[in-house]
PyMOL Python script that loads the backbone (N, CA, C, O; Angstrom):
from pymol import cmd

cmd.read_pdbstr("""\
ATOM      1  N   UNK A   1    -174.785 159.375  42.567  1.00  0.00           N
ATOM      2  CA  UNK A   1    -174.992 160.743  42.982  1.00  0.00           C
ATOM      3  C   UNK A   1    -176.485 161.038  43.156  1.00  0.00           C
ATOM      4  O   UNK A   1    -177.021 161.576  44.125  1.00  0.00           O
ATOM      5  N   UNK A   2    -177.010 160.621  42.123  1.00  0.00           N
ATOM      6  CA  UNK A   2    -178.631 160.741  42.196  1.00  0.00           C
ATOM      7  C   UNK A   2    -179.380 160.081  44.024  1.00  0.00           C
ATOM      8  O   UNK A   2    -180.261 160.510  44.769  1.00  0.00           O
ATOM      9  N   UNK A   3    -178.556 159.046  44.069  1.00  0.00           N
ATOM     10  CA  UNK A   3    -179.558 158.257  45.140  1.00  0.00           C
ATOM     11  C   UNK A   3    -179.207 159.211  46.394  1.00  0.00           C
ATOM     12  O   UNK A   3    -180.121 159.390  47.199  1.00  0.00           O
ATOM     13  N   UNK A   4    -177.749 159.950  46.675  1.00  0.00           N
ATOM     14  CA  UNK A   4    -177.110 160.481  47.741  1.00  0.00           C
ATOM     15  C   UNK A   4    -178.550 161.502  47.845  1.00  0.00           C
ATOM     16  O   UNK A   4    -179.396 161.491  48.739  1.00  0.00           O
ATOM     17  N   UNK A   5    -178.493 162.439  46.508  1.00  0.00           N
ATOM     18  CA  UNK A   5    -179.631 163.583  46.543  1.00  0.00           C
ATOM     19  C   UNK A   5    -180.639 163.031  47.042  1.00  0.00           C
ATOM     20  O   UNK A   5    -181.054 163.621  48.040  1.00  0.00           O
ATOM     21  N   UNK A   6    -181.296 161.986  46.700  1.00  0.00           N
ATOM     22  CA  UNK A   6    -182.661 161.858  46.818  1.00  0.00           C
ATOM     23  C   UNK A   6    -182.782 160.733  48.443  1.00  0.00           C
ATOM     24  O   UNK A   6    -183.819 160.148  48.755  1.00  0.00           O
ATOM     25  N   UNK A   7    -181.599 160.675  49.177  1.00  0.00           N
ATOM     26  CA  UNK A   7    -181.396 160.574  50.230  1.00  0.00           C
ATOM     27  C   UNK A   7    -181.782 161.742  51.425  1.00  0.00           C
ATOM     28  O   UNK A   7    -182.460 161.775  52.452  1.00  0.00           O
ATOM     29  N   UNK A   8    -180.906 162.694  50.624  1.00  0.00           N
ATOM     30  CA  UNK A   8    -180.899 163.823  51.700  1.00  0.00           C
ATOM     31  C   UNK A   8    -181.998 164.369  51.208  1.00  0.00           C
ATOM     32  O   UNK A   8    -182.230 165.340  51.927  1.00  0.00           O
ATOM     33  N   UNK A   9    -182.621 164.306  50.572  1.00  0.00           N
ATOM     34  CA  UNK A   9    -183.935 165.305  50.176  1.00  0.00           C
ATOM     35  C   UNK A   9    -185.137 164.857  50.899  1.00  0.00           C
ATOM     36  O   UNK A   9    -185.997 165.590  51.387  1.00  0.00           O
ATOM     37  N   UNK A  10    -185.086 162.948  50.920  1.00  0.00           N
ATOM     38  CA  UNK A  10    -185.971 162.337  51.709  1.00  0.00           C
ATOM     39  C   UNK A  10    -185.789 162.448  53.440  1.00  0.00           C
ATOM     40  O   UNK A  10    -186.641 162.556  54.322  1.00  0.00           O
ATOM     41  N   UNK A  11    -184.481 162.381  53.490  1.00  0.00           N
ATOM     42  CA  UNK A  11    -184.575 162.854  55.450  1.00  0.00           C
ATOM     43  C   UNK A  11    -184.514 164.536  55.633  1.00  0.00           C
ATOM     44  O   UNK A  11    -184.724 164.894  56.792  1.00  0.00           O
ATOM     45  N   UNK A  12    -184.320 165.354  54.899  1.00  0.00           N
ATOM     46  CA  UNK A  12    -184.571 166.515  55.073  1.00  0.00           C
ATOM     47  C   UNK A  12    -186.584 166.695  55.335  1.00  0.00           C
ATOM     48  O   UNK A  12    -187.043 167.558  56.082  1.00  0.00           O
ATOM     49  N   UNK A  13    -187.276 165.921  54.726  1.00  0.00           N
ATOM     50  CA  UNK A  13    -188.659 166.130  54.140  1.00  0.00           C
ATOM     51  C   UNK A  13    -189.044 165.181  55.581  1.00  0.00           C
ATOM     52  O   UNK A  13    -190.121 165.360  56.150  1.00  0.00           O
ATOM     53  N   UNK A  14    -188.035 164.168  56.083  1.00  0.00           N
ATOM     54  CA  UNK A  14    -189.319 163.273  57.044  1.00  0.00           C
ATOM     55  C   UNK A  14    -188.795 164.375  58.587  1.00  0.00           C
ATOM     56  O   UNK A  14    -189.665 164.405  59.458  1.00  0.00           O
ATOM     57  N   UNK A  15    -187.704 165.070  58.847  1.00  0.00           N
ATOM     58  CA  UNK A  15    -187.032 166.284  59.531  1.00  0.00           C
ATOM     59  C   UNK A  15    -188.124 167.357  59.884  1.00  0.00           C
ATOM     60  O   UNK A  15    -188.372 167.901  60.960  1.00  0.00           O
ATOM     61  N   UNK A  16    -188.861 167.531  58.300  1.00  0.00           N
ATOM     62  CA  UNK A  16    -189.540 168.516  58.187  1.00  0.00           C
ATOM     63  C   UNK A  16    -191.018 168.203  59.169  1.00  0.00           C
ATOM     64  O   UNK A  16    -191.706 168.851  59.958  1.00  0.00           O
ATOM     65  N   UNK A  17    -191.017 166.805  58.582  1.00  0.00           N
ATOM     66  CA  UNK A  17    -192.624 166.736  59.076  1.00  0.00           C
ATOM     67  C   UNK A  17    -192.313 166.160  60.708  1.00  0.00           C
ATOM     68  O   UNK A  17    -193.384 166.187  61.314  1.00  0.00           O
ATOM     69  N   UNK A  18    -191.813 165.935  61.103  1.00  0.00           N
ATOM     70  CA  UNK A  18    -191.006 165.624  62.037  1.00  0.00           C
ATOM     71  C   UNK A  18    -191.168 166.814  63.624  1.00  0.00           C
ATOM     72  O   UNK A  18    -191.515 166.847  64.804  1.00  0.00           O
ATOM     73  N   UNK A  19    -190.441 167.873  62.145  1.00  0.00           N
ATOM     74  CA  UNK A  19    -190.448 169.232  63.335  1.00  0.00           C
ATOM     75  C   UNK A  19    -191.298 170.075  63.060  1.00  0.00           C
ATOM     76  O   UNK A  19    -190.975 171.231  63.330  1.00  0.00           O
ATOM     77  N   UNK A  20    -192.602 169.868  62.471  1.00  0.00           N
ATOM     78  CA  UNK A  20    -193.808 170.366  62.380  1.00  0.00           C
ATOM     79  C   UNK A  20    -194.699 169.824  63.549  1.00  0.00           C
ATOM     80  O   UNK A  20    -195.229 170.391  64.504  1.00  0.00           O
ATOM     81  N   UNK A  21    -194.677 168.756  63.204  1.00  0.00           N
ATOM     82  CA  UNK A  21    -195.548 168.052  64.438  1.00  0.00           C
ATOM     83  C   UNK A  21    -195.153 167.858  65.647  1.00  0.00           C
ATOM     84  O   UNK A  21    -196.075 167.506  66.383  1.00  0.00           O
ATOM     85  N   UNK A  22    -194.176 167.944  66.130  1.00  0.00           N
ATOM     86  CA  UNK A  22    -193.443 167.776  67.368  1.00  0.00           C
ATOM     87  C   UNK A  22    -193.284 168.977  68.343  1.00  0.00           C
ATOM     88  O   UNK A  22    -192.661 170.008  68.091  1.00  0.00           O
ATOM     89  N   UNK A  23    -193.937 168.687  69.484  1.00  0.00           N
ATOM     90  CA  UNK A  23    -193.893 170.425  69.827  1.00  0.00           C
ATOM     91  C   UNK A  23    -193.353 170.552  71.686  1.00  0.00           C
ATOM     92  O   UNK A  23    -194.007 170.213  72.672  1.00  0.00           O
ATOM     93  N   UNK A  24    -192.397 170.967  71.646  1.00  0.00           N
ATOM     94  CA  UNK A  24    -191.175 171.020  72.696  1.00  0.00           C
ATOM     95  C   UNK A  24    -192.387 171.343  74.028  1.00  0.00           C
ATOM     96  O   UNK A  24    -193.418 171.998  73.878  1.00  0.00           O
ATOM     97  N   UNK A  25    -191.926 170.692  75.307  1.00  0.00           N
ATOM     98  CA  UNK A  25    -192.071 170.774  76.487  1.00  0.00           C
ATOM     99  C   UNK A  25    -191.785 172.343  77.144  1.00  0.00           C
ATOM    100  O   UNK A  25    -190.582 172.501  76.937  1.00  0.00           O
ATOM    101  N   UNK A  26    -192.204 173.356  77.709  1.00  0.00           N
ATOM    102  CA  UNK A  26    -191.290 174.810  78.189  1.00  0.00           C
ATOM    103  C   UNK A  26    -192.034 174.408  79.291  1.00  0.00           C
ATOM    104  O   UNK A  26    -193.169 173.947  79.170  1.00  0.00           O
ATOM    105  N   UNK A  27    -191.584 174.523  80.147  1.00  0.00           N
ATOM    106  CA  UNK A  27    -191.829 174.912  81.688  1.00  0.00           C
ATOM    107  C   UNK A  27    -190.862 175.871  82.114  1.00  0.00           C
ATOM    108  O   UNK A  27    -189.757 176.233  81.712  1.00  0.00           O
ATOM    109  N   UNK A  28    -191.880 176.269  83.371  1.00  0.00           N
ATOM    110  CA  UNK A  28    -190.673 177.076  84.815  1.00  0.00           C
ATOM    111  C   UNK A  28    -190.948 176.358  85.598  1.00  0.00           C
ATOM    112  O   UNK A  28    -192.147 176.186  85.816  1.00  0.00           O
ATOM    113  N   UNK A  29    -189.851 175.549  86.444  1.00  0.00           N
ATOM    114  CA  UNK A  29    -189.917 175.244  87.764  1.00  0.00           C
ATOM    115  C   UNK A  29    -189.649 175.897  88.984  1.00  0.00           C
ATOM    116  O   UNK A  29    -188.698 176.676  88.927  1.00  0.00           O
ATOM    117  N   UNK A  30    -190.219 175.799  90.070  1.00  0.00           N
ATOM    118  CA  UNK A  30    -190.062 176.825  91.366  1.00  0.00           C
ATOM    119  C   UNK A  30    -189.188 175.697  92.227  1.00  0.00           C
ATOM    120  O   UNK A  30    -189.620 174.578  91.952  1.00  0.00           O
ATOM    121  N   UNK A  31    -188.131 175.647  93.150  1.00  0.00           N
ATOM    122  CA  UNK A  31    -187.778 174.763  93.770  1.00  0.00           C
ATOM    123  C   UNK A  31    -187.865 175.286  95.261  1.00  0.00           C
ATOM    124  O   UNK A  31    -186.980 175.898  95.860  1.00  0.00           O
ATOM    125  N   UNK A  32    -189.551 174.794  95.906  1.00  0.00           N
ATOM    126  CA  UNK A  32    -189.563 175.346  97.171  1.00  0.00           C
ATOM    127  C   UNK A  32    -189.141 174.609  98.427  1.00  0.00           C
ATOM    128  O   UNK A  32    -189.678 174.519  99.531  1.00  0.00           O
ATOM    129  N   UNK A  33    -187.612 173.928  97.751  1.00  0.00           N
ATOM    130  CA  UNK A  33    -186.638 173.455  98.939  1.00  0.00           C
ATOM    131  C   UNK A  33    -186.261 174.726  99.440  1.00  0.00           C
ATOM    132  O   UNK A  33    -187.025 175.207 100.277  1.00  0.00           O
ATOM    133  N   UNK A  34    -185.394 175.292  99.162  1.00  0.00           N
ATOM    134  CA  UNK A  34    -184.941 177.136  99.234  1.00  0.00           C
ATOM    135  C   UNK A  34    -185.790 177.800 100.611  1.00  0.00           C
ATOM    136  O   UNK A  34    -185.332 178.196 101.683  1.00  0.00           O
ATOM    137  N   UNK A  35    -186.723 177.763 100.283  1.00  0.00           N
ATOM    138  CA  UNK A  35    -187.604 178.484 101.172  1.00  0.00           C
ATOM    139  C   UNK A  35    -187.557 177.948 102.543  1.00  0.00           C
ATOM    140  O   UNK A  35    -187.698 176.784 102.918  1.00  0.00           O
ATOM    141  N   UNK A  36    -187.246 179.414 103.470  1.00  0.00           N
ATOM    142  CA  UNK A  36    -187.306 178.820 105.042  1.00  0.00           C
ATOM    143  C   UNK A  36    -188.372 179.542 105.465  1.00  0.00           C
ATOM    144  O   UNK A  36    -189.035 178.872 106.256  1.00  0.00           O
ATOM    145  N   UNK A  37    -188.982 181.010 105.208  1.00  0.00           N
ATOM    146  CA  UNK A  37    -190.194 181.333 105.677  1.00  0.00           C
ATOM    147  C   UNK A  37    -190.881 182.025 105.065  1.00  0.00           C
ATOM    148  O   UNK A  37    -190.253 183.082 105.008  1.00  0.00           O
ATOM    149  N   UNK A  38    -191.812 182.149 104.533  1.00  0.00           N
ATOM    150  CA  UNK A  38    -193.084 182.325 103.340  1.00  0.00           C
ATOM    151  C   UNK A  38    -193.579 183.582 104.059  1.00  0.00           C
ATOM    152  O   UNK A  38    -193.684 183.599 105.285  1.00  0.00           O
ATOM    153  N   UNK A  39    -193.919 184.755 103.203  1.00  0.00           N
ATOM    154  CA  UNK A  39    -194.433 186.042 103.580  1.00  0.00           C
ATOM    155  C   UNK A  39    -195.658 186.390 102.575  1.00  0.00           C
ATOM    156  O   UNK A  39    -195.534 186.113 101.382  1.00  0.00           O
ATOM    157  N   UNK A  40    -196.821 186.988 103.056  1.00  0.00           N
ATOM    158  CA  UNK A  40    -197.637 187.132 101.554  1.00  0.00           C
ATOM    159  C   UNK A  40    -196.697 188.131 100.427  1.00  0.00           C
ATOM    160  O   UNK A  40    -197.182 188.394  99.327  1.00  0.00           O
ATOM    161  N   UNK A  41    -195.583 188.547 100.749  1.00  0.00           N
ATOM    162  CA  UNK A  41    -195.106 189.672  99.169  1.00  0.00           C
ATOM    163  C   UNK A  41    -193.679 189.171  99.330  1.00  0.00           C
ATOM    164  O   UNK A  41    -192.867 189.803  98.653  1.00  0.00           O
ATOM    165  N   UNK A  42    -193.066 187.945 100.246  1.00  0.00           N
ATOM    166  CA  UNK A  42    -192.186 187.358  99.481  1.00  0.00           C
ATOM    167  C   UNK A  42    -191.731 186.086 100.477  1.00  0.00           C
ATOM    168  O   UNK A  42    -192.401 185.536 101.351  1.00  0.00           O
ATOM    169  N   UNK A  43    -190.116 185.760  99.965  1.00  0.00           N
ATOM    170  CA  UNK A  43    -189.723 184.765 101.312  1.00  0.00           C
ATOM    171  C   UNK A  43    -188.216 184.917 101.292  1.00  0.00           C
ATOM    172  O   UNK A  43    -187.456 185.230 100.376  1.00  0.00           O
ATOM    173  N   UNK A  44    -187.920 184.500 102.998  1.00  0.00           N
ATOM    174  CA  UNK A  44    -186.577 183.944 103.181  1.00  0.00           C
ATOM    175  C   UNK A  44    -186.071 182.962 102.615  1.00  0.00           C
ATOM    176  O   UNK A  44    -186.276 181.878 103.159  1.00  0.00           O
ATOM    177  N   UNK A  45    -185.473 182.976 101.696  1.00  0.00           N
ATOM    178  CA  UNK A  45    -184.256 181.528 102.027  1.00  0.00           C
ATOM    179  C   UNK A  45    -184.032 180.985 103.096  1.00  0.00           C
ATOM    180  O   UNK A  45    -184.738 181.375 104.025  1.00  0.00           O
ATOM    181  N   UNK A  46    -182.991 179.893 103.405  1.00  0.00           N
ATOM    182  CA  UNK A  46    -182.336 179.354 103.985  1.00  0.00           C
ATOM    183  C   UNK A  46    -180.824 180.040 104.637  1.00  0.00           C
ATOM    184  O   UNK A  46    -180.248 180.018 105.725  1.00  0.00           O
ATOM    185  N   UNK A  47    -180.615 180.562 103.459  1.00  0.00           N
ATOM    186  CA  UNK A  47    -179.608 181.470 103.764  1.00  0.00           C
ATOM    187  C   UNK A  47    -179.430 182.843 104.012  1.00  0.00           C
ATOM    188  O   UNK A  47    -178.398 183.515 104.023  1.00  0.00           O
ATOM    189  N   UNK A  48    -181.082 183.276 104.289  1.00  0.00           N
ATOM    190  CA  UNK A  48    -181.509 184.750 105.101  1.00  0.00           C
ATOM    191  C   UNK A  48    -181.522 185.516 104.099  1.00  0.00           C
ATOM    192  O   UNK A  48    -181.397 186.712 104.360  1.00  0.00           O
ATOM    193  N   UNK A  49    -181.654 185.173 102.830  1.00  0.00           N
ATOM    194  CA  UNK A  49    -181.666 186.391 101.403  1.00  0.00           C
ATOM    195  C   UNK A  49    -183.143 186.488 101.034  1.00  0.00           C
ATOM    196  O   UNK A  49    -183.877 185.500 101.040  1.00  0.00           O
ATOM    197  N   UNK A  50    -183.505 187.578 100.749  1.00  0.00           N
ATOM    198  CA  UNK A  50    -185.131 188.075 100.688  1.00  0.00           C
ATOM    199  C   UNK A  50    -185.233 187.629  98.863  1.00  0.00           C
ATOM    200  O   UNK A  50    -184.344 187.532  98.017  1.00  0.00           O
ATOM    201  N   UNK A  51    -186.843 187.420  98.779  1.00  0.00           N
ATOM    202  CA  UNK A  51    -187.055 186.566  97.621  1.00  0.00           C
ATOM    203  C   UNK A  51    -188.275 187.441  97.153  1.00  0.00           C
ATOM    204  O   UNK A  51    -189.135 187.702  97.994  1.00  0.00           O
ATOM    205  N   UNK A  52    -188.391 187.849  96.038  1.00  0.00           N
ATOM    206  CA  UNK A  52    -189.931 188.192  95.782  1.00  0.00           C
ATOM    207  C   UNK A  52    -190.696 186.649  95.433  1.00  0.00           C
ATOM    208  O   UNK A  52    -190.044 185.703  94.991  1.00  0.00           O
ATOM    209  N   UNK A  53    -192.365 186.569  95.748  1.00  0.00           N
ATOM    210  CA  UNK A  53    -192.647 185.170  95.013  1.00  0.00           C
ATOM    211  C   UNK A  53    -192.599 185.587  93.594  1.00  0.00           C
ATOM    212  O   UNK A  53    -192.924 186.730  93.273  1.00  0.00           O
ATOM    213  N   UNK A  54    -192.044 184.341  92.377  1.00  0.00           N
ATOM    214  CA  UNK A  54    -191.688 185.041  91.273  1.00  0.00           C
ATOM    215  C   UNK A  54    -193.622 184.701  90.509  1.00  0.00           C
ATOM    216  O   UNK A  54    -193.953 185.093  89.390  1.00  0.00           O
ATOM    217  N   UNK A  55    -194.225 184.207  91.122  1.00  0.00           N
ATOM    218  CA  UNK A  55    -195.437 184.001  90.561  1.00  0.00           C
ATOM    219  C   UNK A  55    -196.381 183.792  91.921  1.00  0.00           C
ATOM    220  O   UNK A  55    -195.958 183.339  92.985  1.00  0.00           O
ATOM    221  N   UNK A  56    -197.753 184.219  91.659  1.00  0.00           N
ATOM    222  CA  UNK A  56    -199.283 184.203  92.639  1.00  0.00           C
ATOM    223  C   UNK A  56    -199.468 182.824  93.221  1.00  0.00           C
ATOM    224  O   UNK A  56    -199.601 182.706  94.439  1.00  0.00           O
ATOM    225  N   UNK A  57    -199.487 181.552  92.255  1.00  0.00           N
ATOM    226  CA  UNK A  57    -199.688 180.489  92.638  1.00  0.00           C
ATOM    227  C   UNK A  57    -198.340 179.978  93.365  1.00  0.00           C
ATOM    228  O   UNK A  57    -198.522 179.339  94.401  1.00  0.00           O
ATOM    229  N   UNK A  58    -196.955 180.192  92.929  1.00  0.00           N
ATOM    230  CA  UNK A  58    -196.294 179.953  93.992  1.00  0.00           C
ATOM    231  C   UNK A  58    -196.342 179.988  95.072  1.00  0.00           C
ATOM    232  O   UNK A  58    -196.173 178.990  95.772  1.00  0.00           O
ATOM    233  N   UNK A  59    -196.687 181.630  95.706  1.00  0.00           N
ATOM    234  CA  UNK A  59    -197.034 181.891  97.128  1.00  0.00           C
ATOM    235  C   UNK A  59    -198.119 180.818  97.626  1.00  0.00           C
ATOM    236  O   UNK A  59    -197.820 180.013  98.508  1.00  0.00           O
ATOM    237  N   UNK A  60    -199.379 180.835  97.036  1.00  0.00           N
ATOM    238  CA  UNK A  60    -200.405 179.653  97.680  1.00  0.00           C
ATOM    239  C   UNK A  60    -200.139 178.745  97.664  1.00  0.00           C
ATOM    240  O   UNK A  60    -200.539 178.008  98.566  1.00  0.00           O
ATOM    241  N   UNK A  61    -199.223 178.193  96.537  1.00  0.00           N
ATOM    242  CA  UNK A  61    -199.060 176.675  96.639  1.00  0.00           C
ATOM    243  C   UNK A  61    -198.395 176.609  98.020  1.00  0.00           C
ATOM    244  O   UNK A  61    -199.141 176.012  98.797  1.00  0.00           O
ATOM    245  N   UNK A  62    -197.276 177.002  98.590  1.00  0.00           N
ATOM    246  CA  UNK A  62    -195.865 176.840  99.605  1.00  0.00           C
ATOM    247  C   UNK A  62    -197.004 177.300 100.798  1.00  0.00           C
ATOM    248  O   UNK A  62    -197.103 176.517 101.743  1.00  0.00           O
ATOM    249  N   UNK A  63    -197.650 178.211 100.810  1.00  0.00           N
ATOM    250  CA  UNK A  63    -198.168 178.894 102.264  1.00  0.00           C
ATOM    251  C   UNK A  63    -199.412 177.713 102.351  1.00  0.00           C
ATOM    252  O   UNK A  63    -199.787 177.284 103.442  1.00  0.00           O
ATOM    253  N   UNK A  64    -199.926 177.306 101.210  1.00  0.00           N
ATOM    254  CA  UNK A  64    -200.918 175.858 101.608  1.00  0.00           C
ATOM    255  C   UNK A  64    -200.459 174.541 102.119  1.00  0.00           C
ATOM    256  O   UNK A  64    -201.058 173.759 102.856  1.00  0.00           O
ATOM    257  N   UNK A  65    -199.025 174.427 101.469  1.00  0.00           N
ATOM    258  CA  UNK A  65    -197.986 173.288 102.058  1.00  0.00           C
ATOM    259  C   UNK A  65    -197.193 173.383 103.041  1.00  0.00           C
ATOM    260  O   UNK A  65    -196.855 172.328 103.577  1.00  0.00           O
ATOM    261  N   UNK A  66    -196.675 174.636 103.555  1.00  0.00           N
ATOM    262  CA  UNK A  66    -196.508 174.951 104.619  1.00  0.00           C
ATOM    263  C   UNK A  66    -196.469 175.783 105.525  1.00  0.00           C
ATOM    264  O   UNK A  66    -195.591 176.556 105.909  1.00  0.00           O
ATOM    265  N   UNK A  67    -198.243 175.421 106.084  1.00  0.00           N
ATOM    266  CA  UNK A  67    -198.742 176.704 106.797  1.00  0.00           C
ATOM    267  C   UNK A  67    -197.937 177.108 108.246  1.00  0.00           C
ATOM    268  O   UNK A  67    -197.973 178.247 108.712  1.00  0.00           O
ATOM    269  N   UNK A  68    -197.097 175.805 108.971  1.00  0.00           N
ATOM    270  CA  UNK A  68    -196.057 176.127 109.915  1.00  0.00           C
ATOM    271  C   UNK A  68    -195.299 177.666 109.869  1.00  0.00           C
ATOM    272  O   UNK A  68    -195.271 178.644 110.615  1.00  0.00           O
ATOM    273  N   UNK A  69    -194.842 177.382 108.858  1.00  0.00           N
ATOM    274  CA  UNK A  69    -193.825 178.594 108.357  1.00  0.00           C
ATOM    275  C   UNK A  69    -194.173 179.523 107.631  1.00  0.00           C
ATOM    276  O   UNK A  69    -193.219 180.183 107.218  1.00  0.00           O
ATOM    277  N   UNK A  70    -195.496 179.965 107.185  1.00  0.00           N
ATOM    278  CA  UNK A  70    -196.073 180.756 106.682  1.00  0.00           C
ATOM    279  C   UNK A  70    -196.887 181.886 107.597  1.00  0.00           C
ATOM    280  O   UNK A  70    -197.447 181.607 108.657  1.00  0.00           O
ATOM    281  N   UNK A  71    -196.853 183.211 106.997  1.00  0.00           N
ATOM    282  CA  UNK A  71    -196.966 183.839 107.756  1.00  0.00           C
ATOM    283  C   UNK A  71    -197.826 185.037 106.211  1.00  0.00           C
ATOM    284  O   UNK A  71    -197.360 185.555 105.197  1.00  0.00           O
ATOM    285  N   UNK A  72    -199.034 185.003 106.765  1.00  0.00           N
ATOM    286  CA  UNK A  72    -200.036 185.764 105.947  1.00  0.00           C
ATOM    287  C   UNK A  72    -200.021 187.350 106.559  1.00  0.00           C
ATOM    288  O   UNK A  72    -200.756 187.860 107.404  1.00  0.00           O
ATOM    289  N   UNK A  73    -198.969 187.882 105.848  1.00  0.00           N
ATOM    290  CA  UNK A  73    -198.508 189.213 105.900  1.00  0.00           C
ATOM    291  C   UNK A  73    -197.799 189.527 105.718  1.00  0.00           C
ATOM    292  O   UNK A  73    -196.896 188.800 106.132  1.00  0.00           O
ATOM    293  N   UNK A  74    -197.233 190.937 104.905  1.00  0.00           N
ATOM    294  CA  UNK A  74    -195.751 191.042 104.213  1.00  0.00           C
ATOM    295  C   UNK A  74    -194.578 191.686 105.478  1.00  0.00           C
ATOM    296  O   UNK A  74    -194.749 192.451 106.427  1.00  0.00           O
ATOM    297  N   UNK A  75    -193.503 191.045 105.012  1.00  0.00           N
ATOM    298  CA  UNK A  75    -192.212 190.450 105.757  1.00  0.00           C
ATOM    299  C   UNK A  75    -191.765 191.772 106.746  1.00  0.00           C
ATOM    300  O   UNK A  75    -191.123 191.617 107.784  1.00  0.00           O
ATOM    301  N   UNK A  76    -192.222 193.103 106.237  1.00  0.00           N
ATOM    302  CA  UNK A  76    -191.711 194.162 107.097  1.00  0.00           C
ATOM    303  C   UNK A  76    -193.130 194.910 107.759  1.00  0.00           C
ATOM    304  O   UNK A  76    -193.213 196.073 108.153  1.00  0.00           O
ATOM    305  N   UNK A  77    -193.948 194.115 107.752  1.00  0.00           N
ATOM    306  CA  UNK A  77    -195.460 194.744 108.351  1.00  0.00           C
ATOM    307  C   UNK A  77    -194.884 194.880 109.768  1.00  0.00           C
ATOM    308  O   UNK A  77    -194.894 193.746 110.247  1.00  0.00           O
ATOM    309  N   UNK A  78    -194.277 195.949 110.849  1.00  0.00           N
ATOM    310  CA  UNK A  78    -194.348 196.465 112.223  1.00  0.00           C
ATOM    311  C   UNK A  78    -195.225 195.683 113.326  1.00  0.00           C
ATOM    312  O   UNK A  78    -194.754 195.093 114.298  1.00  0.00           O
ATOM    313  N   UNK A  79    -196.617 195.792 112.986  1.00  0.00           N
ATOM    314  CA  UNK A  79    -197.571 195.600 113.696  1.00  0.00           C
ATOM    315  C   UNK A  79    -197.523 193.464 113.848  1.00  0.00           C
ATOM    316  O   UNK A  79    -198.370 192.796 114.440  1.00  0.00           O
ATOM    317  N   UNK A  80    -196.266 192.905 113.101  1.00  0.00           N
ATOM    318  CA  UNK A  80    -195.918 191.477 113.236  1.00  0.00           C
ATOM    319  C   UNK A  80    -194.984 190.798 114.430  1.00  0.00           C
ATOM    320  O   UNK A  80    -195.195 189.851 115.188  1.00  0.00           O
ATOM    321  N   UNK A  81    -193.852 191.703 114.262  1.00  0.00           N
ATOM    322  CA  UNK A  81    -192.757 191.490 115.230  1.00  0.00           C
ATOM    323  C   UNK A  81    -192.765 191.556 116.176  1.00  0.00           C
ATOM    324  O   UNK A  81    -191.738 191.338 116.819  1.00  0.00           O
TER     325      UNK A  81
END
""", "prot")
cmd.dss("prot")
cmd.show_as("cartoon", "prot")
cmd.util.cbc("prot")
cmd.orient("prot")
């Protein structure tokens, strides 16, 4: 009985130091497959549904990668169409 305790007491303790030092990955990923045309205040899909960019560097990253389909001005500016 003694050794069971001092089993679980020892992997509880290497657990501990374990999940002290170990420190989880968090990301957000953007998947700018989706995107068919880039606006500076948002974008189309593929499937014609309006998108806000959900972050600043998103927009630059996609409108720097694809300046084809990018269009530096927001999506209902008049003075575009």
């Amino acid at each position: 009985m003694k050794l069971k305790i001092a089993a679980a007491a020892l992997a509880l303790t290497g657990t501990m130091m374990l999940g002290g030092g170990a420190h989880a990955a968090v990301g957000v990923s953007f998947d700018f497959g989706n995107v068919a045309v880039g606006y500076s205040d948002g974008y189309y899909d593929h499937g014609h549904h309006w998108h806000r960019w959900a972050h600043r560097a998103d927009m630059q990253r996609w409108s720097h990668d694809h300046h084809d389909d990018w269009h530096n001005w927001r999506h209902n500016d008049r003075h575009h169409h």
